[in-house]
N, CA, C and O of each residue as an XYZ file, in Angstrom:
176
protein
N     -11.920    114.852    -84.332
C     -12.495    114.874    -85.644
C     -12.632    113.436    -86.124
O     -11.686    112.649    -86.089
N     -13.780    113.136    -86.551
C     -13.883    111.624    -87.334
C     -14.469    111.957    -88.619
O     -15.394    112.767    -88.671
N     -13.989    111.377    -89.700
C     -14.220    111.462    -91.176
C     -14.698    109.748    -91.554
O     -14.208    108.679    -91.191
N     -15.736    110.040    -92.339
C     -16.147    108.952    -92.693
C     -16.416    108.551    -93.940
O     -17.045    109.306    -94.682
N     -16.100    107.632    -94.259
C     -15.545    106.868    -96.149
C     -17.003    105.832    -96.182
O     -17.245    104.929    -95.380
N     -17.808    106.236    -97.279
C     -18.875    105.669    -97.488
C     -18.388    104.608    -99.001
O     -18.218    105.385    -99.940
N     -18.233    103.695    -99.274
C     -18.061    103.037   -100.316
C     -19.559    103.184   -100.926
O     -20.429    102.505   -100.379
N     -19.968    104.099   -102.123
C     -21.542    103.549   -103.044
C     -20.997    102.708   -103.632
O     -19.880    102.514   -104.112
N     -22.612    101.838   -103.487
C     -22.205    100.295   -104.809
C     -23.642    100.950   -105.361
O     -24.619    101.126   -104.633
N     -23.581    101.301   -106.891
C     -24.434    101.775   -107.563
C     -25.422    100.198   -108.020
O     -26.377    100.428   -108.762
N     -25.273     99.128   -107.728
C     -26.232     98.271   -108.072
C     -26.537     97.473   -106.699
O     -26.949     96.316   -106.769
N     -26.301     98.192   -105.268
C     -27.060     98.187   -104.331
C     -27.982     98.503   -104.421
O     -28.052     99.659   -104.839
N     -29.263     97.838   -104.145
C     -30.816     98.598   -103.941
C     -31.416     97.897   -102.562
O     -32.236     96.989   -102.697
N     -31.051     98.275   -101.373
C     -31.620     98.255    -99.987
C     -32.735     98.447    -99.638
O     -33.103     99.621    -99.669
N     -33.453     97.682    -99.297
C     -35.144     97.493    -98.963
C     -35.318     98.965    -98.429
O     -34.259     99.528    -98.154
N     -36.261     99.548    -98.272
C     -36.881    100.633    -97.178
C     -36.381    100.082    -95.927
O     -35.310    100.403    -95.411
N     -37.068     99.384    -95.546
C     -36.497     98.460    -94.094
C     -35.049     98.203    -93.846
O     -34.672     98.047    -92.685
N     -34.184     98.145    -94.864
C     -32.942     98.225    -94.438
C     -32.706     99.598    -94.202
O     -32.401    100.096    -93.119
N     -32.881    100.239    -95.387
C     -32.554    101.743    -95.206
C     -32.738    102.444    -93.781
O     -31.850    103.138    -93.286
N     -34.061    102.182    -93.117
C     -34.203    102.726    -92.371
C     -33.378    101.776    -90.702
O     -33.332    102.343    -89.610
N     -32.989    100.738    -90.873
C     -32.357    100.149    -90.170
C     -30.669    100.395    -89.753
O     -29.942    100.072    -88.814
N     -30.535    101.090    -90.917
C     -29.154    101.689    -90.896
C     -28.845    102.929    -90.483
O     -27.878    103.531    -90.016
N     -30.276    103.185    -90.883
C     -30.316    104.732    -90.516
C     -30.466    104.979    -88.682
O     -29.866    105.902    -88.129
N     -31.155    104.216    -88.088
C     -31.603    103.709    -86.820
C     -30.387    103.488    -86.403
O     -30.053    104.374    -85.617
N     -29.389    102.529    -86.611
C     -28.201    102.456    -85.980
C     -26.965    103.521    -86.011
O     -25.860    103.557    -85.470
N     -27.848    104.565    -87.108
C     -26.284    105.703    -87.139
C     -26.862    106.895    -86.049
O     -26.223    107.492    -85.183
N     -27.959    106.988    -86.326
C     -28.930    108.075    -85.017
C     -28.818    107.563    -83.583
O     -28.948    108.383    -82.673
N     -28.535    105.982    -83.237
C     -28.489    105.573    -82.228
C     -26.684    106.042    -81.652
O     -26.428    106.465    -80.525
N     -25.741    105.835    -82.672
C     -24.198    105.935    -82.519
C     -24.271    107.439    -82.279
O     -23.455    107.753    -81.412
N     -24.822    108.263    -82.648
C     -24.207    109.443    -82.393
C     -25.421    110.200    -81.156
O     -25.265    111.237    -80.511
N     -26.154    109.610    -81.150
C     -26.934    110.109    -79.568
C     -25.851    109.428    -78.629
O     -25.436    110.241    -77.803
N     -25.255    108.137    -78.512
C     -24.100    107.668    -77.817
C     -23.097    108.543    -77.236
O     -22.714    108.678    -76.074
N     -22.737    109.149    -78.414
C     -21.374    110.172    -78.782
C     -22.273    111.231    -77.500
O     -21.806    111.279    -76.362
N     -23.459    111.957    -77.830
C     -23.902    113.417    -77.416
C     -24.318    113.100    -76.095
O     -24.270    113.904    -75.165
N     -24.705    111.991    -76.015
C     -24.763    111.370    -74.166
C     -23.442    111.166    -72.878
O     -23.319    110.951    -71.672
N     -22.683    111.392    -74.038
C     -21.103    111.583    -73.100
C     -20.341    112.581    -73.469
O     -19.112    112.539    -73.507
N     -21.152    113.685    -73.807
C     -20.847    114.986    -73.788
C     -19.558    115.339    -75.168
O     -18.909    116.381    -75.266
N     -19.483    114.164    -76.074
C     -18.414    114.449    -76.740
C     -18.843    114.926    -77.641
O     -17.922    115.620    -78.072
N     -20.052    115.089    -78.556
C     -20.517    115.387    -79.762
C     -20.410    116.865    -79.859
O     -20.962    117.540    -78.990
N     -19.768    117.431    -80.811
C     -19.749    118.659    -80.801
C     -20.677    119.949    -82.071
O     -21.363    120.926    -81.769
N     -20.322    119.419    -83.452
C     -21.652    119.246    -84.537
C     -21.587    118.428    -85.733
O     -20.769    117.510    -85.799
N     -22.267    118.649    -86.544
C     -22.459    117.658    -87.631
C     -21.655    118.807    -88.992
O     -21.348    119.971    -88.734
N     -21.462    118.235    -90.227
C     -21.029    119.417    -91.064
C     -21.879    120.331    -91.637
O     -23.091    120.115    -91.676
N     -21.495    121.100    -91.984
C     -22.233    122.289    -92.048
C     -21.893    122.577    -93.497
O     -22.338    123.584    -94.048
């Protein structure tokens, strides 16, 4: 089980381009995870 702690900073405002850059590196970490058979699901 991994739990994950998001700190919001409510006067963050992240380009589109970041957004989606972060987003790119969390889709990349968990295809990682499902490529070595460990991923089991997301929450439901």
């Amino acid at each position: 089980m991994v739990i994950f702690r998001n700190e919001y900073d409510v006067s963050s405002r992240p380009s589109l381009q970041e957004m989606q850059a972060g987003i790119k590196k969390w889709q990349e970490w968990i295809a990682s995870i499902a490529a070595q058979g460990k991923f089991v699901a997301t929450n439901r």
